[in-house]
C-alpha positions in Angstrom: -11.7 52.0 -6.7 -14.9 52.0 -9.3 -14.8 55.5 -11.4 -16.6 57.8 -9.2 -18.5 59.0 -12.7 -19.7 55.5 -13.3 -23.0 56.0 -14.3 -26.2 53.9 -11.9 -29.2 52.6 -13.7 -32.2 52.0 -10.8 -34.2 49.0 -10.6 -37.6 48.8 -11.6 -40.1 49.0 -8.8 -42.1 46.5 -7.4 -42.8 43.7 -5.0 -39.9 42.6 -3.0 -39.9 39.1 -4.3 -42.5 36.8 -6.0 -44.1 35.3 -2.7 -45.8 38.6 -2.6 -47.6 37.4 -5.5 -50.7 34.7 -6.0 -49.0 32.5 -8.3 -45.0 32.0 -8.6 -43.9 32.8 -11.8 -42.2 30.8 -14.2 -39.5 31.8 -17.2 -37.7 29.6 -19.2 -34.8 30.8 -20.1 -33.0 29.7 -23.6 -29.3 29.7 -23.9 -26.7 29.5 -20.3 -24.1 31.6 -21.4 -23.2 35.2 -19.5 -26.4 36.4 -20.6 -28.6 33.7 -19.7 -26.7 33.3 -16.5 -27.4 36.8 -15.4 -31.0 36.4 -16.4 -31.6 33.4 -14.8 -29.7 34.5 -11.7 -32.0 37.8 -11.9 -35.2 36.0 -11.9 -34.3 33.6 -9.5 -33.1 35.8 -6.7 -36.3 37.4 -6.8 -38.3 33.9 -6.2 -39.2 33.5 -9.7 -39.2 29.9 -11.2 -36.9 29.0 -13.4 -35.8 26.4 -15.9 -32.4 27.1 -17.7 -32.0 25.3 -21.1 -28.4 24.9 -22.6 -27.7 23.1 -25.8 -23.9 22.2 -24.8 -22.6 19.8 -21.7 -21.2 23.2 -20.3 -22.4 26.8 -18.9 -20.9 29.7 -19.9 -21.4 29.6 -24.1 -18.5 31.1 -26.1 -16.9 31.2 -22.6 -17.3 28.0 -21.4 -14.8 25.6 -19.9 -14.4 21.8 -20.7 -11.9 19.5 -20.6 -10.3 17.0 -23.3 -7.5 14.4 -23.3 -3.9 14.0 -25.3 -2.9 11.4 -27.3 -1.0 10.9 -24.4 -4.0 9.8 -22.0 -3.5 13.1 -20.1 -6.3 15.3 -19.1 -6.4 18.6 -20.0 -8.5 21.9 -19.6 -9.9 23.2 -22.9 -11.9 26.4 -23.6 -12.5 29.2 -26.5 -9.3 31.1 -25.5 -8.3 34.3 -23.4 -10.8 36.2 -22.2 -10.6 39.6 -20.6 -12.2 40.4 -17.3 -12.5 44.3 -17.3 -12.3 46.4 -14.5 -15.5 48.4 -16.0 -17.5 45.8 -16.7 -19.6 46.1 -13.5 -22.5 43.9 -14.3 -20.7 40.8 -15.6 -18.5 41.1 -11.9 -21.8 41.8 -9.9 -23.0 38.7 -11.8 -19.6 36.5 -10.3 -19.9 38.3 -6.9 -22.8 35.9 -6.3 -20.3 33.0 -5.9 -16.9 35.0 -4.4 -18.1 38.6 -3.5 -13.9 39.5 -3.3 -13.8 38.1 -6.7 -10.9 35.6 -5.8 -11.0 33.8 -9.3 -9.7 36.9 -11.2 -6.1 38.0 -11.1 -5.1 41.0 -12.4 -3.1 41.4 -15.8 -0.6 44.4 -15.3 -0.2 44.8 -18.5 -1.2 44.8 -22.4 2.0 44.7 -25.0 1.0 45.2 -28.8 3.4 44.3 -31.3 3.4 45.8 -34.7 5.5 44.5 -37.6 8.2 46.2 -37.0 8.8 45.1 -33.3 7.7 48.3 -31.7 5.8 48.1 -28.6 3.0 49.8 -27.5 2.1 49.1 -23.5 -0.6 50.7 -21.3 2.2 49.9 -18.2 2.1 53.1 -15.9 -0.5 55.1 -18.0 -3.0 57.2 -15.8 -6.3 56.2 -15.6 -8.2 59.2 -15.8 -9.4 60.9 -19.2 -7.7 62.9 -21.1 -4.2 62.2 -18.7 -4.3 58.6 -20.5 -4.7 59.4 -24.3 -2.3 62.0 -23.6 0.9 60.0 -21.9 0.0 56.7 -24.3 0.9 59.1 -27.3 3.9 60.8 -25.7 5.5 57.4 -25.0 4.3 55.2 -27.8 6.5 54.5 -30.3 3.7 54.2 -32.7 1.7 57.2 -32.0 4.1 60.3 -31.9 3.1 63.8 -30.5 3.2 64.9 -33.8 0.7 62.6 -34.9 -1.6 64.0 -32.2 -1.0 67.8 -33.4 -2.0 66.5 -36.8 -5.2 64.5 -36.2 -8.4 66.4 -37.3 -10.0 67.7 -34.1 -13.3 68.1 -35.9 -13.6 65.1 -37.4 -12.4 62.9 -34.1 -14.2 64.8 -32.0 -17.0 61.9 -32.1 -13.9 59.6 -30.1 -14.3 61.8 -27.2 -18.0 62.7 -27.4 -19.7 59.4 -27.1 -23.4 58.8 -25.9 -25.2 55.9 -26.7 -27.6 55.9 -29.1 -26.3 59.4 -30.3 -23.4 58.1 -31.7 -24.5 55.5 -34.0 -26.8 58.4 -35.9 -23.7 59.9 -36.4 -21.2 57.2 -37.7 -23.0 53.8 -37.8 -23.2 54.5 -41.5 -19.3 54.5 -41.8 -16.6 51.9 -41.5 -14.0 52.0 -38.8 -11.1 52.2 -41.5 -12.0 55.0 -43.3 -13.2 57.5 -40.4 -9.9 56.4 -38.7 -8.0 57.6 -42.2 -10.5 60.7 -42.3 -9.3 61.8 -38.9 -5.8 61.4 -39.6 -5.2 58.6 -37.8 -1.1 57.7 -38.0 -0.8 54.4 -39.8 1.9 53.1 -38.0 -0.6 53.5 -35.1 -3.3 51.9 -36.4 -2.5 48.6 -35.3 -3.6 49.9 -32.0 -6.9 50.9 -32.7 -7.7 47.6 -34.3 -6.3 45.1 -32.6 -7.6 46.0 -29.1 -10.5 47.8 -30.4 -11.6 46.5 -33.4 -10.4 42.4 -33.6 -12.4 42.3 -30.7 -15.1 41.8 -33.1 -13.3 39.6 -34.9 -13.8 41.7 -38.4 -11.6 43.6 -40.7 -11.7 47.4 -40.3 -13.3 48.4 -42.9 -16.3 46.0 -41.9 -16.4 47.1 -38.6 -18.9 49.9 -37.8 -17.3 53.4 -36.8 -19.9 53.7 -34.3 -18.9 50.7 -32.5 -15.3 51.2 -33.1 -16.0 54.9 -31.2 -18.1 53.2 -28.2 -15.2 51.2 -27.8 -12.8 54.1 -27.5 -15.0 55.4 -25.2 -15.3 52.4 -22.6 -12.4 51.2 -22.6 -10.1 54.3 -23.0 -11.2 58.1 -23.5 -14.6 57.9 -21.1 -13.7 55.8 -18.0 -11.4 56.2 -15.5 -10.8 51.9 -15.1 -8.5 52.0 -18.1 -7.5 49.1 -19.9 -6.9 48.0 -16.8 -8.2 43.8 -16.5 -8.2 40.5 -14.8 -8.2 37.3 -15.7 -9.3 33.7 -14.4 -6.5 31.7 -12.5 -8.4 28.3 -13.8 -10.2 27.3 -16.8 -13.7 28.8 -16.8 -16.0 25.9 -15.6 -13.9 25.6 -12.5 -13.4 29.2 -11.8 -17.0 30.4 -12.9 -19.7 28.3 -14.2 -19.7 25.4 -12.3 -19.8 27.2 -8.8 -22.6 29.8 -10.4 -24.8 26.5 -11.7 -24.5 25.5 -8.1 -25.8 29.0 -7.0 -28.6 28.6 -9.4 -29.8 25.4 -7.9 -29.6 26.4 -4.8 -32.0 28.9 -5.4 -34.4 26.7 -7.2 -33.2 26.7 -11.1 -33.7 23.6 -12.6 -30.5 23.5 -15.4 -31.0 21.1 -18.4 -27.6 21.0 -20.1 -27.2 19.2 -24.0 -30.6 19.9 -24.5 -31.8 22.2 -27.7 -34.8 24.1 -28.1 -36.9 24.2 -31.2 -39.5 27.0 -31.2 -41.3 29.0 -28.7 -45.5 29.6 -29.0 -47.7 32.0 -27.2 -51.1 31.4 -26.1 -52.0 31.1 -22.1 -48.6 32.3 -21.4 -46.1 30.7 -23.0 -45.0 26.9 -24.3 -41.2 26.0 -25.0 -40.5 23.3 -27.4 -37.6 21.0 -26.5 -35.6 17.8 -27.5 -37.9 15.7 -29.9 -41.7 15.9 -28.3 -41.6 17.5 -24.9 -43.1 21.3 -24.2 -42.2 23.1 -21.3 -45.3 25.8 -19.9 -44.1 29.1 -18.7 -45.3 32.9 -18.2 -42.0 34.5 -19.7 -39.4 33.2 -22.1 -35.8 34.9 -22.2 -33.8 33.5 -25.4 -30.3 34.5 -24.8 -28.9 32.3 -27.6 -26.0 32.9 -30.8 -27.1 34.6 -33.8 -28.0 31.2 -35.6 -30.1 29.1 -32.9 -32.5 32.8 -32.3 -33.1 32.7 -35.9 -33.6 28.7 -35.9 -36.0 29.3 -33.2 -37.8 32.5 -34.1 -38.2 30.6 -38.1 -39.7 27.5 -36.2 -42.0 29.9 -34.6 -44.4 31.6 -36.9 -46.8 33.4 -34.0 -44.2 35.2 -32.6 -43.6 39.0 -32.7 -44.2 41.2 -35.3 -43.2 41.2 -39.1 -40.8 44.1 -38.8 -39.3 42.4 -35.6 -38.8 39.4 -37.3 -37.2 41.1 -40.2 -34.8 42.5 -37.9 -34.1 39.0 -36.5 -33.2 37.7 -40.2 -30.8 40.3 -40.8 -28.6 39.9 -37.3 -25.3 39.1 -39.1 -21.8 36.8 -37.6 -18.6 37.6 -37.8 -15.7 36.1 -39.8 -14.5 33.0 -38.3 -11.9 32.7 -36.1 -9.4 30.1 -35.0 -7.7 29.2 -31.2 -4.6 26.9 -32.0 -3.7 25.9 -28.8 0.0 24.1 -28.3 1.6 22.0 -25.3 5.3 22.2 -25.7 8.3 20.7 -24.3 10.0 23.6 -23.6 9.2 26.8 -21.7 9.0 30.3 -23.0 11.2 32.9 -21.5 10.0 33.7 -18.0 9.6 37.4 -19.0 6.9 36.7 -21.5 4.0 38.6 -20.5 0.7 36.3 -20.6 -1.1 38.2 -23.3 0.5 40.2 -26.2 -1.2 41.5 -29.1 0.4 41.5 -32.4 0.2 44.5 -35.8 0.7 43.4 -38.9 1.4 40.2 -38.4 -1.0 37.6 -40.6 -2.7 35.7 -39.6 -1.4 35.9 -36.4 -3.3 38.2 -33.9 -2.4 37.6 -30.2 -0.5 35.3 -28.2 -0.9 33.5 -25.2 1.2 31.9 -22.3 -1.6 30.1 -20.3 1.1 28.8 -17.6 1.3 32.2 -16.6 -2.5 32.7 -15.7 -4.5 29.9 -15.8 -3.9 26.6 -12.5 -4.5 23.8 -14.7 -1.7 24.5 -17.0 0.8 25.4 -14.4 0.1 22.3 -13.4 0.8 20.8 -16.8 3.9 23.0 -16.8 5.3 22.2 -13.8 4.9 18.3 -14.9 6.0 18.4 -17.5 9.1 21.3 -18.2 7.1 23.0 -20.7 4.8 25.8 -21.7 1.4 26.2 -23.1 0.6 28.8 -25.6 -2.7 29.3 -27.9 -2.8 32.1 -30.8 -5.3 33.2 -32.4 -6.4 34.3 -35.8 -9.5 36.2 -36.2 -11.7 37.5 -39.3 -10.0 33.7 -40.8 -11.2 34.1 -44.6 -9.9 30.3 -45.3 -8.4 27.9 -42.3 -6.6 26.0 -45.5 -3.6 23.5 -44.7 -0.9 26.3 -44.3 -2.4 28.3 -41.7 -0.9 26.1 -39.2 2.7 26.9 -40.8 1.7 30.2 -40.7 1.0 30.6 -37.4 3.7 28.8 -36.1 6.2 30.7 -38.0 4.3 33.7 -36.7 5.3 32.7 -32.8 8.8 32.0 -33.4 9.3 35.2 -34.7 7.9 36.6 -31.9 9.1 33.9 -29.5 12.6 32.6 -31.1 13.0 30.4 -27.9 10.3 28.2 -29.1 11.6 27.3 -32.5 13.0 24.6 -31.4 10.4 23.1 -28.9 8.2 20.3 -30.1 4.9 20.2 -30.1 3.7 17.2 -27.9 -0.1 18.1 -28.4 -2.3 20.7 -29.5 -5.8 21.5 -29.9 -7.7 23.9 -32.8 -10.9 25.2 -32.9 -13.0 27.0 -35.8 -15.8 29.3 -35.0 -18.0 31.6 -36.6 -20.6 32.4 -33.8 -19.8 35.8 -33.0 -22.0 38.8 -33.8 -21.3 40.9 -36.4 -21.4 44.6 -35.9 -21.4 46.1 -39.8 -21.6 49.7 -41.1 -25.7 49.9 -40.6 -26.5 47.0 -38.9 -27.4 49.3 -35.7 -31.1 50.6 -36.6 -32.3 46.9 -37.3 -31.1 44.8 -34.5 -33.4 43.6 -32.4 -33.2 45.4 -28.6 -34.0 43.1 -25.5 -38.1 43.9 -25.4 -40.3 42.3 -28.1 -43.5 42.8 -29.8 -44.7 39.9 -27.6 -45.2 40.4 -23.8 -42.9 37.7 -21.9 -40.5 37.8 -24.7 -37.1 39.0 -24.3 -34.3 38.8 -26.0 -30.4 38.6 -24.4 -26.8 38.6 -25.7 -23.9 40.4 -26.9 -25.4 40.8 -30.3 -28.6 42.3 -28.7 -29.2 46.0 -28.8 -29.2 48.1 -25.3 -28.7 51.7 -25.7 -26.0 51.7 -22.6 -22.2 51.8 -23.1 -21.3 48.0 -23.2 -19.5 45.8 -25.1 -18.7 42.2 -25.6 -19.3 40.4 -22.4 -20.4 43.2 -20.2 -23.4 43.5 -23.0 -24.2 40.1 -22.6 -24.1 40.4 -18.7 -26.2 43.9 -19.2 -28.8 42.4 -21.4 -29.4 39.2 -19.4 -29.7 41.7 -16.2 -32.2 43.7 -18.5 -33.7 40.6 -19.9 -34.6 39.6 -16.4 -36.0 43.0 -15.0 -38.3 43.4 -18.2 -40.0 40.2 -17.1 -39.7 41.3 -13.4 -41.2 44.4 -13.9 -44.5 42.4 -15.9 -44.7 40.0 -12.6 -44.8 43.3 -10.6 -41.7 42.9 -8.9 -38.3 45.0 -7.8 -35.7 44.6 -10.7 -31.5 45.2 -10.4 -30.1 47.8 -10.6 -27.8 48.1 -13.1 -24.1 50.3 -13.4 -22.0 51.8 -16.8 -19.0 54.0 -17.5 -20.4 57.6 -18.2 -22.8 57.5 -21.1 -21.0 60.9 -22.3 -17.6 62.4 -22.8 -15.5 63.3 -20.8 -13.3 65.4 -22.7 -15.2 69.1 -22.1 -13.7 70.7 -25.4 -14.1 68.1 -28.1 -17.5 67.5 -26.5 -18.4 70.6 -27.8 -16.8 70.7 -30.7 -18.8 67.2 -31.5 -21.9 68.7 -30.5 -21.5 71.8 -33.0 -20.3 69.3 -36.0 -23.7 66.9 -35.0 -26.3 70.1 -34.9 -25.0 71.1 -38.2 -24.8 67.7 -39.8 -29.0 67.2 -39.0 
């Protein structure tokens, strides 16, 4: 059951769909990952024309799908690695309910181990759902977080955690990091590990250049101000098979012409707008969504020196990405314990920073499993500040602590891959980023490192901006937009809501 305080965002008004207009509009939009998938898949349904453009062989960006062969000849599925499907993230699963409406691909996770250094575990197993039941049994069984360490924390000061509304709550701590306000509140160390790795290495940054604001926001979503918990699914095959490929088949069947390993170079206004593609060809349009990584907007707003404004393309310059990060993934002979749980995050534990067992999720590598009497496992290490020759070791050395069973399991293939793509999310960084309008009418913008003043995060802000991306342009042609759904955009904790309020009217 959805949180019955999730928060519903109404559609623009207008036409019902574009043959009520003279002309059929057309949009190009720039980039087919989530957010240029919802866009596209916004337009479309409401008879707009659209071309998709995509720079790689594959939808679905940094959560696409592909496949790659061994050294043994054997075909394998390949991606980015694990990816959680939230419960709360209600406009990236409207999105997929346009090719399974019972969401069939996703298969729940029950639950989320963390693993500090010491071998404590911390699980979410059995915890309510509801705010503040949840924060209240996690610290009463966690081994980590003690009631102690709850008596002791600074009400005043992490009264924010509790309090959140979006924008409000980057005025009040975007100018911090996440590692100090978290040592400022009192925060137990031993617990920290918590906090960061499910909060803030989803960001792929160290603490202390993560914003506090986001680092709060995430509490809030994820934890203190919706009922959906920690609660997720995830796909039962690799993502082309499960997601993209059936949603690129939705989009044609609506209309969308998709152009896969194709770049775009600039965008120019004039009598609507002209798209610059591949080495000579322009495509005309009346609305342009770019929904594309930090680097190719930047590429593509520098190549285009008539668009927006000078402030807006100041804001564009300074977009930041986040440490890189690695996916090591391994094909081994020998199989994991069957009690290994398919995604644990590790504390304290460099470089490693979670583990997981892909048999236990994902068809194509049960598959590969049952063939072949062995397991397939990827870790990752984010915020990577040098992928030098002994990281490999490292890692390794890493799972068989955590694993003994696989010491002594060769590796018969494996797979890494380096990327630094991600946005970054910095003390300060808020104010400047560019949202999803533009100076320019028929410009939008879409992606996770976009600004929407909505609780989202991750993928559910790429979904929501592409969703938002489309309606803007919607709304120009004079037609009905989506309607759009968040947790609560407010706390839900009455007492440190107040108590947050007090501290903010003082602090202005």
């Amino acid at each position: 059951m959805s949180d019955p305080r999730a928060q519903i965002h109404p559609a623009p008004p207008g036409a019902v769909d574009a043959s009520a207009l003279p002309e059929q509009p057309r949009v190009v939009v720039v980039g087919a990952g989530i957010a240029g998938l919802a866009a596209a898949t916004g337009l479309a349904e409401r008879g707009v024309a659209v071309e998709l453009i995509e720079r790689q062989p594959y939808l679905g960006g940094r959560v696409g799908g592909w496949t790659e062969r061994l050294s043994d000849g054997a075909e394998v599925a390949m991606n980015r690695g694990f990816h959680a499907f939230f419960r709360q993230y209600y406009n990236l699963r409207n999105l997929l309910r346009r090719i399974d409406p019972a969401l069939a691909m996703l298969t729940p996770v029950e639950d989320y181990p963390l693993i500090d250094a010491q071998g404590r575990t911390d699980t979410f197993r059995g915890v309510p759902l509801t705010p503040p039941f949840n924060a209240m049994v996690f610290a009463l069984r966690s081994p980590t977080f003690r009631l102690r360490d709850l008596v002791r924390l600074d009400a005043r000061a992490a009264a924010p955690l509790a309090a959140v509304s979006i924008p409000d709550i980057y005025d009040r701590l975007d100018h911090r990091d996440a590692d100090s306000f978290l040592r400022d509140i009192n925060f137990p160390p031993a617990a920290r590990h918590l906090a960061f790795e499910v909060f803030s290495r989803s960001f792929f940054a160290e603490p202390r250049d993560l914003s506090a604001a986001e680092l709060a926001t995430m509490f809030h979503i994820y934890f203190l101000g919706s009922r959906e918990g920690l609660t997720f699914d995830v796909t039962n095959a690799n993502f082309d098979v499960a997601l993209w490929n059936p949603l690129g088949a939705y989009l044609e069947s609506l209309g969308v012409r998709v152009h896969t390993e194709t770049s775009v170079n600039y965008v120019r206004a004039g009598r609507g707008w002209s798209v610059g593609i591949g080495d000579s060809t322009e495509l005309r349009a009346d609305g342009v969504v770019l929904a594309v990584d930090i680097a190719g907007l930047q590429r593509i707003v520098e190549n285009s020196p008539g668009v927006g404004d000078d402030d807006w393309r100041k804001s564009v310059a300074k977009l930041g990405t986040a440490p890189p990060f690695i996916v090591h993934r391994l094909w081994l002979d020998k199989r994991v314990d069957p009690d290994r749980a398919p995604f644990v995050g590790t504390g304290g534990r460099p470089p490693l920073d979670n583990v997981s067992v892909l048999e236990r999720y994902e068809r194509e590598a049960a598959d590969w499993s049952r063939a072949n009497g062995g397991s397939v496992v990827e870790l990752h290490s984010y915020a990577v500040k040098a992928a030098d020759e002994t990281l490999r070791e490292r890692l390794l050395n890493r799972l068989y602590e955590l694993y003994p069973e696989t010491r002594g399991a060769q590796v018969l293939a494996e797979k890494v891959l380096c990327h630094n793509d991600c946005p970054r999310f910095a003390p300060g960084d808020f104010a400047d980023r560019p949202g999803v309008g533009t100076p320019d009418d028929g410009l939008v913008l879409a992606g996770d490192g976009i600004r929407i003043d909505l609780p989202v995060a991750l993928m559910e802000r790429a979904a929501t901006t592409g969703w938002s991306a489309a309606n803007r342009l919607l709304e120009g042609f004079g037609i009905r937009g989506h309607t759009l759904k968040t947790v609560p955009n407010r706390g839900r904790m009455a007492l440190l809501s107040r108590v947050a309020a007090r501290e903010g009217r003082s602090t202005r």
